[in-house]
C-alpha positions as CSV (number, residue, x, y, z in Angstrom):
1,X,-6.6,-11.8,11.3
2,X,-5.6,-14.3,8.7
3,X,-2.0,-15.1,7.4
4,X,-3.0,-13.9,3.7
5,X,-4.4,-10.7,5.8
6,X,-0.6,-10.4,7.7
7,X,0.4,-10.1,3.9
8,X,-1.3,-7.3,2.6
9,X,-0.5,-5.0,5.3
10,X,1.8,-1.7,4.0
11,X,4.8,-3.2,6.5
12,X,5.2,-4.8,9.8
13,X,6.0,-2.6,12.7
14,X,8.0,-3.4,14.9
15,X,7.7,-2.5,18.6
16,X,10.6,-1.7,21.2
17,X,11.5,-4.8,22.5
18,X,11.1,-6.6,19.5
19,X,13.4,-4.1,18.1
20,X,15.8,-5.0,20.9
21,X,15.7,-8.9,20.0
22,X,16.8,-7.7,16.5
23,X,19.6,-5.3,17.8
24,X,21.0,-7.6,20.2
25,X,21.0,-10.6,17.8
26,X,22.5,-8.3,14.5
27,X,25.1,-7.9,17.1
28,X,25.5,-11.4,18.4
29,X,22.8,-14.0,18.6
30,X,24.9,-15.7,21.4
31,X,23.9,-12.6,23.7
32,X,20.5,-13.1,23.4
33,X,19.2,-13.6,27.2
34,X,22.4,-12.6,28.7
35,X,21.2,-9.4,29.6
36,X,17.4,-8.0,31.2
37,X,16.7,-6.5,28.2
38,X,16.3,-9.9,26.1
39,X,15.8,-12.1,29.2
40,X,12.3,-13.3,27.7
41,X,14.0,-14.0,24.3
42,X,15.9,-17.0,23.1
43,X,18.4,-17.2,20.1
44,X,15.9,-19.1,18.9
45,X,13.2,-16.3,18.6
46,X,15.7,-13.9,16.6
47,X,15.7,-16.3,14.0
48,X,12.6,-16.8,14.3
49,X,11.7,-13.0,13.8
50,X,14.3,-12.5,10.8
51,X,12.5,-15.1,9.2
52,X,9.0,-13.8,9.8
53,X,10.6,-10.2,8.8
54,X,11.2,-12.0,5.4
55,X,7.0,-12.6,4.0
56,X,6.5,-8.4,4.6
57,X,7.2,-5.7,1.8
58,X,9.0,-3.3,4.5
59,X,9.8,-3.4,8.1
60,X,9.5,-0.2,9.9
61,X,9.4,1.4,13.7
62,X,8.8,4.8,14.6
63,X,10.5,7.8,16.0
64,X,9.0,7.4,19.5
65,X,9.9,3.2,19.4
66,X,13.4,4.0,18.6
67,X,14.3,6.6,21.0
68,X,12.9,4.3,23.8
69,X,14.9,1.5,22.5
70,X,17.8,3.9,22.2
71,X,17.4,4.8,26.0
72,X,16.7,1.5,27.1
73,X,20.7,0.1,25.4
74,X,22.5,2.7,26.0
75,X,25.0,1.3,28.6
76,X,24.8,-2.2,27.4
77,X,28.0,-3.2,25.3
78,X,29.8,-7.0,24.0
79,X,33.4,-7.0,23.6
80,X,33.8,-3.5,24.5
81,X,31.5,-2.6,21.5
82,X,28.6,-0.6,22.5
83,X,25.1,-2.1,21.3
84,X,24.0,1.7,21.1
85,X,26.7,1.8,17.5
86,X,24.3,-1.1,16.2
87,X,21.4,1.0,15.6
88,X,22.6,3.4,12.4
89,X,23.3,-0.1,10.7
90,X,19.9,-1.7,11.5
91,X,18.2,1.9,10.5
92,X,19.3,1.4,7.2
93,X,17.0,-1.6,6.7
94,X,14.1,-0.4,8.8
95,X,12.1,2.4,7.4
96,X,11.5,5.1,10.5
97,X,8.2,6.7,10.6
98,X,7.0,9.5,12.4
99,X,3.3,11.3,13.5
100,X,3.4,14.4,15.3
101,X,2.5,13.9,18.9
102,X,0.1,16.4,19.5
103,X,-2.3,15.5,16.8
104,X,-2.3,11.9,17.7
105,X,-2.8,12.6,21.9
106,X,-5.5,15.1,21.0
107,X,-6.9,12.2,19.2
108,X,-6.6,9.3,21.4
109,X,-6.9,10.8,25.0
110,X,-8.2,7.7,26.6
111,X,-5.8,5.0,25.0
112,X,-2.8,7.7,25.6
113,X,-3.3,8.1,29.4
114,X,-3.4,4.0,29.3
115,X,-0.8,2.9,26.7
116,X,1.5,6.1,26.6
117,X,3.0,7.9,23.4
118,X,4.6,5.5,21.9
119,X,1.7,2.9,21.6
120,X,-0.6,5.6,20.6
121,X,1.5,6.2,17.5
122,X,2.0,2.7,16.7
123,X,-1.7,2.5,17.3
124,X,-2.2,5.1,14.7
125,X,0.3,3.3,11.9
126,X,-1.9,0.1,12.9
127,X,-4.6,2.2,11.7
128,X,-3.0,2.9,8.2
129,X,-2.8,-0.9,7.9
130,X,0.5,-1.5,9.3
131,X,0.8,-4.9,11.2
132,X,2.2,-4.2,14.7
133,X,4.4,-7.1,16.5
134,X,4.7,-7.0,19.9
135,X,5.2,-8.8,23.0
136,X,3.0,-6.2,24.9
137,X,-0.3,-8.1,25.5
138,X,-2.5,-5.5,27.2
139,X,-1.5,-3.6,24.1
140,X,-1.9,-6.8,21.6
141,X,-5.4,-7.4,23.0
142,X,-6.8,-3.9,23.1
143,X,-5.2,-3.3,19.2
144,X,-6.9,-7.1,18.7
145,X,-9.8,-5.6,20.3
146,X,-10.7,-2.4,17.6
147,X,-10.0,-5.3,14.8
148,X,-6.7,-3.5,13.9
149,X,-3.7,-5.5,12.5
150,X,-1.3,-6.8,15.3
151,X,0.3,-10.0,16.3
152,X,2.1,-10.9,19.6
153,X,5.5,-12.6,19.5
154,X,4.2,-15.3,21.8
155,X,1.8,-16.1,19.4
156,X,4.3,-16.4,16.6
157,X,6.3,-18.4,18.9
158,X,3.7,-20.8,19.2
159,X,2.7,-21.2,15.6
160,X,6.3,-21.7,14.8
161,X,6.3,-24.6,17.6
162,X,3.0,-26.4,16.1
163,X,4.4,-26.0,12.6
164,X,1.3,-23.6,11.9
């Protein structure tokens, strides 16, 4: 997929822990790594993605990517605030999507008993021309692999690094 291609999707969608990076850095950027959740990330990379948030018409996530990223802060706080409080802030900005469940396992019974729910939706919003971002790369390669719109943050990383 080409840049001018990345541009003419409906959104970017944005997948759990990509949507971690962004709640941990709208909190504090200086946390980034500090905790398992963002070990992979640097400060870096959340500036990085907000600037890469910036060439799309919308960002969005879905029901299923936000209750896993709900259940995978809660617990986590910085200076006694709890990251979990960060969310209705940052929901505000990202547009929440939603596909029933059933429809979408009926449809995909293979790729759900290998990826999971919540890659099966975003697989289906990939389908509807919405660029997913993630740092999943069996997922990245299979989505790569039916010629639907996705990019892997490593890959961004890298292009951002080369000056590409």
């Amino acid at each position: 997929m080409t840049r001018q291609e990345f541009w003419q999707c409906e959104g970017l969608l944005v997948d759990t822990n990509i949507l971690i990076l962004i709640v941990i850095g709208y909190l504090e950027p200086s946390q980034i790594g500090k905790d398992k959740r963002t070990s992979a990330y640097t400060r870096e990379d959340y500036f990085l993605l907000v600037e890469f948030t910036r060439f799309f018409k919308k960002l969005v996530t879905t029901t299923n990517i936000l209750t896993e990223v709900s259940n995978l802060i809660e617990g986590l706080s910085y200076k006694g605030n709890p990251v979990l409080s960060v969310l209705p802030h940052l929901i505000e900005t990202i547009e929440e999507l939603s596909f029933p469940s059933r429809p979408v396992m009926n449809a995909e019974t293979r790729f759900f008993a290998r990826f999971g729910l919540s890659d099966t939706v975003s697989m289906a919003f990939a389908k509807k021309n919405y660029l997913v971002l993630t740092d999943d790369l069996k997922f990245y390669y299979y989505l790569e692999s039916q010629h639907l719109p996705a990019l892997n943050f490593n890959h961004l990383r890298t292009s951002s690094l080369l000056g590409l």
